[in-house]
Backbone as JSON, one array per atom type, in Angstrom:
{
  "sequence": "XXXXXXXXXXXXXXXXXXXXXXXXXXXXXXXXXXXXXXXXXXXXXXXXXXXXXXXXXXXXXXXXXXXXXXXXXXXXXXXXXXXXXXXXXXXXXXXXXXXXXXXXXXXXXXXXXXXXXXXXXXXXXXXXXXXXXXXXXXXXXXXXXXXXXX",
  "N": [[0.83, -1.19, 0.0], [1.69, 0.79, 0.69], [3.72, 1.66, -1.0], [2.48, 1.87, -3.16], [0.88, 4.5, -3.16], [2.9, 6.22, -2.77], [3.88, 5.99, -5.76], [1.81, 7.19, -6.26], [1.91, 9.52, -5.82], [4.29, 10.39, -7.23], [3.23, 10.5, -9.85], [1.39, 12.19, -9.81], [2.9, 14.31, -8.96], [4.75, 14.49, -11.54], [2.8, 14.67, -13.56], [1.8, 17.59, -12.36], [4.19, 18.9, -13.18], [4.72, 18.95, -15.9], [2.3, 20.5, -16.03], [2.97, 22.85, -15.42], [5.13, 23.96, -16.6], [4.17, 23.85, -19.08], [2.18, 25.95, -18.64], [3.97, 28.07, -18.43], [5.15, 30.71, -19.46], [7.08, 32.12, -21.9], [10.02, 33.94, -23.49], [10.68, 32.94, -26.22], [8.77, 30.69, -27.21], [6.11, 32.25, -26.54], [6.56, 35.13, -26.44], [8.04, 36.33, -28.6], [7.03, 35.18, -31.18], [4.51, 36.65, -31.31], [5.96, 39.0, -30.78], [7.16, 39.04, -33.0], [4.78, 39.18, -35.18], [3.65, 41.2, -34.7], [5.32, 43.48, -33.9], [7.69, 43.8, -34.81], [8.42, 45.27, -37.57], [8.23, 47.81, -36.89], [10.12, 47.46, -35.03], [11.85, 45.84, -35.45], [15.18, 44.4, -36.92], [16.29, 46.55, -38.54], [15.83, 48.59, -37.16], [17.15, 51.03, -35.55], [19.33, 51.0, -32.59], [18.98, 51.83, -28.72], [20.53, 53.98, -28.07], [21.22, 55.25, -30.08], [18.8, 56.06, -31.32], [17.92, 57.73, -29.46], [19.37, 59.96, -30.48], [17.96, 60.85, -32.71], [15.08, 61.33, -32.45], [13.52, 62.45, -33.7], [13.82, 62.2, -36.72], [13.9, 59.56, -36.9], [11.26, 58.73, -35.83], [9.98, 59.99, -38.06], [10.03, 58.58, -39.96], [8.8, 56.32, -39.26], [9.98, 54.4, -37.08], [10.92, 52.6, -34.19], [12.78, 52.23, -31.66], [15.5, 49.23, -31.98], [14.13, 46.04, -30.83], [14.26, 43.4, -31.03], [15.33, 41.12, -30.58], [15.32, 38.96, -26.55], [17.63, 39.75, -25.04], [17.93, 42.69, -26.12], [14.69, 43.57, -25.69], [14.24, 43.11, -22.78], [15.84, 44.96, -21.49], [13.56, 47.05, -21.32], [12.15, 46.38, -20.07], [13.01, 45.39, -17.45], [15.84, 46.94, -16.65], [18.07, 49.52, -18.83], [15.8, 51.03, -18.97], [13.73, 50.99, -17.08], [10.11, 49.27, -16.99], [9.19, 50.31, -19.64], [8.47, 48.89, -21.63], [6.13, 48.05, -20.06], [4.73, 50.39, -20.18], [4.29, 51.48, -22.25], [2.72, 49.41, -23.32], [0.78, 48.8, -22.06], [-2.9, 48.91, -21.1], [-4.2, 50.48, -20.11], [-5.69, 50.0, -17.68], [-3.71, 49.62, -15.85], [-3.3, 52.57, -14.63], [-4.03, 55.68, -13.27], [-5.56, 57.64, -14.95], [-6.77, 56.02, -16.91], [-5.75, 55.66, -19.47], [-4.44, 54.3, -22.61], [-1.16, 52.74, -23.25], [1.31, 54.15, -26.0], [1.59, 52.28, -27.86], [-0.48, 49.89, -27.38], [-2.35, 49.6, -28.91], [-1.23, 48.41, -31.15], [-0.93, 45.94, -30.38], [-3.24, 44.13, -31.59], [-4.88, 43.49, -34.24], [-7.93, 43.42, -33.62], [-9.59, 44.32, -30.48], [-9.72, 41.88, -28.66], [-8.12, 40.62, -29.72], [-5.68, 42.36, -29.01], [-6.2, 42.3, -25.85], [-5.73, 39.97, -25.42], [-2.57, 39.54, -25.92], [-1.62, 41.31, -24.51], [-2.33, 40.08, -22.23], [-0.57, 37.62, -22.26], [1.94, 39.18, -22.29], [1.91, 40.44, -20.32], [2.01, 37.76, -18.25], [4.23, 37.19, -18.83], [6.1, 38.7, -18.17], [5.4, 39.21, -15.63], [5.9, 41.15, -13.01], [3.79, 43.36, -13.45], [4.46, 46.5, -13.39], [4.32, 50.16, -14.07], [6.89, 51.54, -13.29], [9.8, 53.5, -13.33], [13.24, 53.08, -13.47], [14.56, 54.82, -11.34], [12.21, 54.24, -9.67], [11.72, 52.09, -9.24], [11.33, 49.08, -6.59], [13.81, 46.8, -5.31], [12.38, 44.19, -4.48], [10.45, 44.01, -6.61], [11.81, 44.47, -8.65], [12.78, 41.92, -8.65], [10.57, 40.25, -8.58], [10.38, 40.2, -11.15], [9.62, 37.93, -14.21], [10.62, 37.18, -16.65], [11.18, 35.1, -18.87], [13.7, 33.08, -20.65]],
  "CA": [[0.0, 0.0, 0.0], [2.44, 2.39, 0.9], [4.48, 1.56, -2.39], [1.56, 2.63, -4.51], [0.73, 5.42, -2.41], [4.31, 6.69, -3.15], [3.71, 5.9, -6.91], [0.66, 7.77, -6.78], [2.24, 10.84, -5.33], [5.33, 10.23, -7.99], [2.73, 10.31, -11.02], [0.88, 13.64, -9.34], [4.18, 15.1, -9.01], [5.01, 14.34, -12.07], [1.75, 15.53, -13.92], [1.64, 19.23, -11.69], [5.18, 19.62, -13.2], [4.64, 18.98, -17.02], [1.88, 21.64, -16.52], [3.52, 23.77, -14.75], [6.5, 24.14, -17.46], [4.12, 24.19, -20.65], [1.85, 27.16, -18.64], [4.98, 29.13, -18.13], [5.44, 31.85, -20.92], [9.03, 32.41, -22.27], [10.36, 34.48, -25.14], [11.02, 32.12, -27.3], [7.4, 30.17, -26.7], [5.03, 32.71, -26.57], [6.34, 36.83, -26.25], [8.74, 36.42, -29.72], [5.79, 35.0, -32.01], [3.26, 37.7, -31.34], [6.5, 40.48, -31.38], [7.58, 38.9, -35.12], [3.8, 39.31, -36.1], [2.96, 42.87, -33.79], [6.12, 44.48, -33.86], [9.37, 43.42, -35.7], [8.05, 45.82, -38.71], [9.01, 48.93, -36.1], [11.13, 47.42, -33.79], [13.17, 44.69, -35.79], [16.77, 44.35, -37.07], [16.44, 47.66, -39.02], [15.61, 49.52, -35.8], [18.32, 51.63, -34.59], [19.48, 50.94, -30.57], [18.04, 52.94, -27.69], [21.22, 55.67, -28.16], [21.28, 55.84, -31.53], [17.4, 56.43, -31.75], [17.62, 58.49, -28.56], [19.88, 61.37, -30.83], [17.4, 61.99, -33.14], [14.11, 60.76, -32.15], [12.05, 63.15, -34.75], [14.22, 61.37, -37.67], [13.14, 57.78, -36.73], [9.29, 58.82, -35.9], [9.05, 59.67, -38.94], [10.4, 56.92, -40.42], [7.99, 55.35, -38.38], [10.61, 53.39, -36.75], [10.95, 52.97, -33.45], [14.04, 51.45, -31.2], [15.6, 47.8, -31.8], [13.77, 45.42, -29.64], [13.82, 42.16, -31.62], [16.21, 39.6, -29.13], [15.69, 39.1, -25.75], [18.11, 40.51, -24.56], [17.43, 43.92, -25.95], [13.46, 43.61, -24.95], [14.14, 42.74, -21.35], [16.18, 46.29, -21.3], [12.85, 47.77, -21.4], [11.03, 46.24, -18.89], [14.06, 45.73, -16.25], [17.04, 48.09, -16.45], [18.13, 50.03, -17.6], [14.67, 51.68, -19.47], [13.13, 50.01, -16.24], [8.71, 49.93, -17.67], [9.12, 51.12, -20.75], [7.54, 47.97, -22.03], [4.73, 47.75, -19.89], [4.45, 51.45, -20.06], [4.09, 51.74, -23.85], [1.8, 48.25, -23.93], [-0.16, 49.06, -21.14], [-4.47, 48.74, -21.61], [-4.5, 51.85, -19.62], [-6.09, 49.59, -16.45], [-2.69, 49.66, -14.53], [-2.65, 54.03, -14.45], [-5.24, 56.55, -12.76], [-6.11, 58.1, -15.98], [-6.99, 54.91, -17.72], [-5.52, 56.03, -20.65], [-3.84, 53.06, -22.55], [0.31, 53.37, -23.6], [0.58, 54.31, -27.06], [1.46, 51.17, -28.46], [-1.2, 49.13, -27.1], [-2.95, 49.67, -30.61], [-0.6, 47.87, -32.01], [-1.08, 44.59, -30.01], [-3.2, 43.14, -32.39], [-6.27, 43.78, -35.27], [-9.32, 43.58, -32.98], [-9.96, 44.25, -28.73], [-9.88, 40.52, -28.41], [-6.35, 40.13, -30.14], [-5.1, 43.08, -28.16], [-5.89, 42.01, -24.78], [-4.95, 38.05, -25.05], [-1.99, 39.37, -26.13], [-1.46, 41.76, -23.58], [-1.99, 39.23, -21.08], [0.74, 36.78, -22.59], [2.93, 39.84, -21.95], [1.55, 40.5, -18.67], [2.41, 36.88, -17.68], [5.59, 36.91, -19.19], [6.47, 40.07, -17.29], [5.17, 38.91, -14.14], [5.26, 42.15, -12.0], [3.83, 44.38, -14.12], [4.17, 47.89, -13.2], [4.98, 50.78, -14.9], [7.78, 52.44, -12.7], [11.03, 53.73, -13.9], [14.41, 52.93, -12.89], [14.44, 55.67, -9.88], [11.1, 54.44, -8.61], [11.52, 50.72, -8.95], [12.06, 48.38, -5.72], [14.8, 45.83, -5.37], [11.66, 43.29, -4.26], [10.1, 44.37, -7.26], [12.55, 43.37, -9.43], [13.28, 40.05, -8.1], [9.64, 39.69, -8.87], [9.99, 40.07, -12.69], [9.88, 36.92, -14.54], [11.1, 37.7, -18.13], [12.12, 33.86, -18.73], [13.58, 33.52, -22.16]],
  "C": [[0.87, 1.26, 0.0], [3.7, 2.9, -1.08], [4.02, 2.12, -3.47], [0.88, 3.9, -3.72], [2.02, 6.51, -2.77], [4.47, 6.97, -4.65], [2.91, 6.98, -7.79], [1.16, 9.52, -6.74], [3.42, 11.17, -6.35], [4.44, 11.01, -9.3], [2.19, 11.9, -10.67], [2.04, 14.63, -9.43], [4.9, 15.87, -10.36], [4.14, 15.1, -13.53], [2.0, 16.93, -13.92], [2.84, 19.49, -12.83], [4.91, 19.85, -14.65], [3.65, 20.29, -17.03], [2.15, 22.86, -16.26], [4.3, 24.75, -16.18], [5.47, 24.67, -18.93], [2.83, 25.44, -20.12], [2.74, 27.96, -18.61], [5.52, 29.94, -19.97], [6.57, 32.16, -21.26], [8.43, 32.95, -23.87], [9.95, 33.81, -26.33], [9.81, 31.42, -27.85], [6.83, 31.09, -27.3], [5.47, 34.02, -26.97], [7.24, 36.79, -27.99], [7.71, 36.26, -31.13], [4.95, 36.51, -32.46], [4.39, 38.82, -31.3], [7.19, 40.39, -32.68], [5.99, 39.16, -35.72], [3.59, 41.44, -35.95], [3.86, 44.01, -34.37], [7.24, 44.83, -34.31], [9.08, 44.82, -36.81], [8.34, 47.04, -38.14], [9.96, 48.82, -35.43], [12.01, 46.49, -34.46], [14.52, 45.0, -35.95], [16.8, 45.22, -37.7], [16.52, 48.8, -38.63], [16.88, 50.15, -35.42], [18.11, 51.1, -33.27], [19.04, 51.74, -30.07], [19.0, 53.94, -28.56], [21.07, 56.03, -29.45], [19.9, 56.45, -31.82], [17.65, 57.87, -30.62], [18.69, 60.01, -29.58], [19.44, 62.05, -31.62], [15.96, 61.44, -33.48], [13.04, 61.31, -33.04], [12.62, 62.28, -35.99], [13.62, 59.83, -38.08], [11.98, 57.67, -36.84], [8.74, 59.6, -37.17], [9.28, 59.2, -40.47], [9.34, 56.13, -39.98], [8.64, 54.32, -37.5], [10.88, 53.87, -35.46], [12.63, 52.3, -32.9], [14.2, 50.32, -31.35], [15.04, 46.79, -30.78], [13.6, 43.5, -30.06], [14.79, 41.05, -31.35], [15.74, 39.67, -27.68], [15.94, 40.16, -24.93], [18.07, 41.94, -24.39], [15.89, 44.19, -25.39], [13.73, 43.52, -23.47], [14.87, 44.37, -20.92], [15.41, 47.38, -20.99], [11.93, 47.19, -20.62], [12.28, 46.27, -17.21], [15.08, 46.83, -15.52], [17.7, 47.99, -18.23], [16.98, 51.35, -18.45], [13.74, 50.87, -18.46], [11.28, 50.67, -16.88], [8.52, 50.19, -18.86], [8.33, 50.47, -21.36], [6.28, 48.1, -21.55], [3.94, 49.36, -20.0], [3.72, 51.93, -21.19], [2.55, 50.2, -24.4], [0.37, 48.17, -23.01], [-1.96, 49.23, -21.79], [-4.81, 50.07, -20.78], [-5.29, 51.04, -18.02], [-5.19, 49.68, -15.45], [-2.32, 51.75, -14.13], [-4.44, 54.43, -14.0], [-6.24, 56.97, -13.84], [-6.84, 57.1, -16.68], [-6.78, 55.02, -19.35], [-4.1, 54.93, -21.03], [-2.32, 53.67, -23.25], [0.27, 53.37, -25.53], [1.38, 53.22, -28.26], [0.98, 50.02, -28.18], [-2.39, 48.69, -28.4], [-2.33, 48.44, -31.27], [-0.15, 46.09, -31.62], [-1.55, 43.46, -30.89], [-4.21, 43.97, -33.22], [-7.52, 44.5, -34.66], [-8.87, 43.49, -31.31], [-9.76, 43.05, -29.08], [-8.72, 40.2, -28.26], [-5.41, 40.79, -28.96], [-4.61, 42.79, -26.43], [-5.53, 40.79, -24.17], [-3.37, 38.55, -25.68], [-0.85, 40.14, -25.16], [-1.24, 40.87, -22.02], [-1.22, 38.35, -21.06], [2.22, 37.87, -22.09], [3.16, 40.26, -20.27], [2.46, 39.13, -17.49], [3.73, 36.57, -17.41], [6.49, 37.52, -18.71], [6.75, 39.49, -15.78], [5.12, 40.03, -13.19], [5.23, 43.57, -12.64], [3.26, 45.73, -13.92], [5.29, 48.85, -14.05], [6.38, 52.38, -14.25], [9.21, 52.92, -13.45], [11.82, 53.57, -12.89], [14.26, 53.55, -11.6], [13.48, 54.89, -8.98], [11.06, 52.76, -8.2], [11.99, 49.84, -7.65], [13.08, 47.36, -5.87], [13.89, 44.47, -5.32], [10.51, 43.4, -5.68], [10.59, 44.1, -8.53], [13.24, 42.17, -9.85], [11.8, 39.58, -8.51], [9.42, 39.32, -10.28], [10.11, 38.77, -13.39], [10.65, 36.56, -15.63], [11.88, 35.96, -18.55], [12.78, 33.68, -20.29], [13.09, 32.08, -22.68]]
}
């Protein structure tokens, strides 16, 4: 009894974890997909870097092009450090601010409301503590909370 009791708790174990792993949202998975359909076309490999955009920011906008964000590595720059928010700031549905006024590339989530906010919430998840503070304002417990997995 106790053997299959042990078995049983093995197989449960075992179960929880497989779903565990294929709910968990990563880059690569889930947030890369929807930013090669959403956003590559402003933000891809043609994109200037933050500094380079940051010297002549009327040039680029109207180009329509915004900053490089199409690895990782550079995306996570914009939700962590050292553009701490910028992501959720700019993707925002306008529910996380007083005003309720949404960030102004939340448009550009998807086609239709529907697309927008399932896609929002893949980012949300993927985020994990999503607020829209900047560097200065952000906690240390706050950023241990972020999840950004790739």
């Amino acid at each position: 009894m106790k053997k299959m009791m042990m078995g049983l708790v093995g197989v449960m174990a075992f179960v929880w974890c497989v779903q565990a792993e294929a709910a968990e949202v990563t880059w690569q998975k889930d947030i890369k997909p929807i930013f090669d359909k959403q956003c590559a076309g402003c933000h891809g490999a043609d994109s200037p870097e933050f500094e380079e955009f940051n010297k002549d920011k009327k040039k680029w906008a109207d180009q329509s092009t915004g900053m490089r964000m199409n690895s990782f590595s550079l995306l996570i720059s914009y939700v962590g450090w050292p553009e701490s928010g910028a992501l959720m700031r700019r993707l925002d549905d306008g529910s996380s601010k007083a005003d309720k006024k949404a960030g102004n590339m939340y448009e550009n989530l998807g086609a239709t409301a529907a697309e927008r906010k399932a896609n929002l919430e893949i980012f949300k998840a993927w985020v994990g503590n999503w607020n829209l503070k900047r560097w200065k304002d952000v906690t240390k417990d706050e950023l241990n909370s972020l999840k950004i997995k790739y």
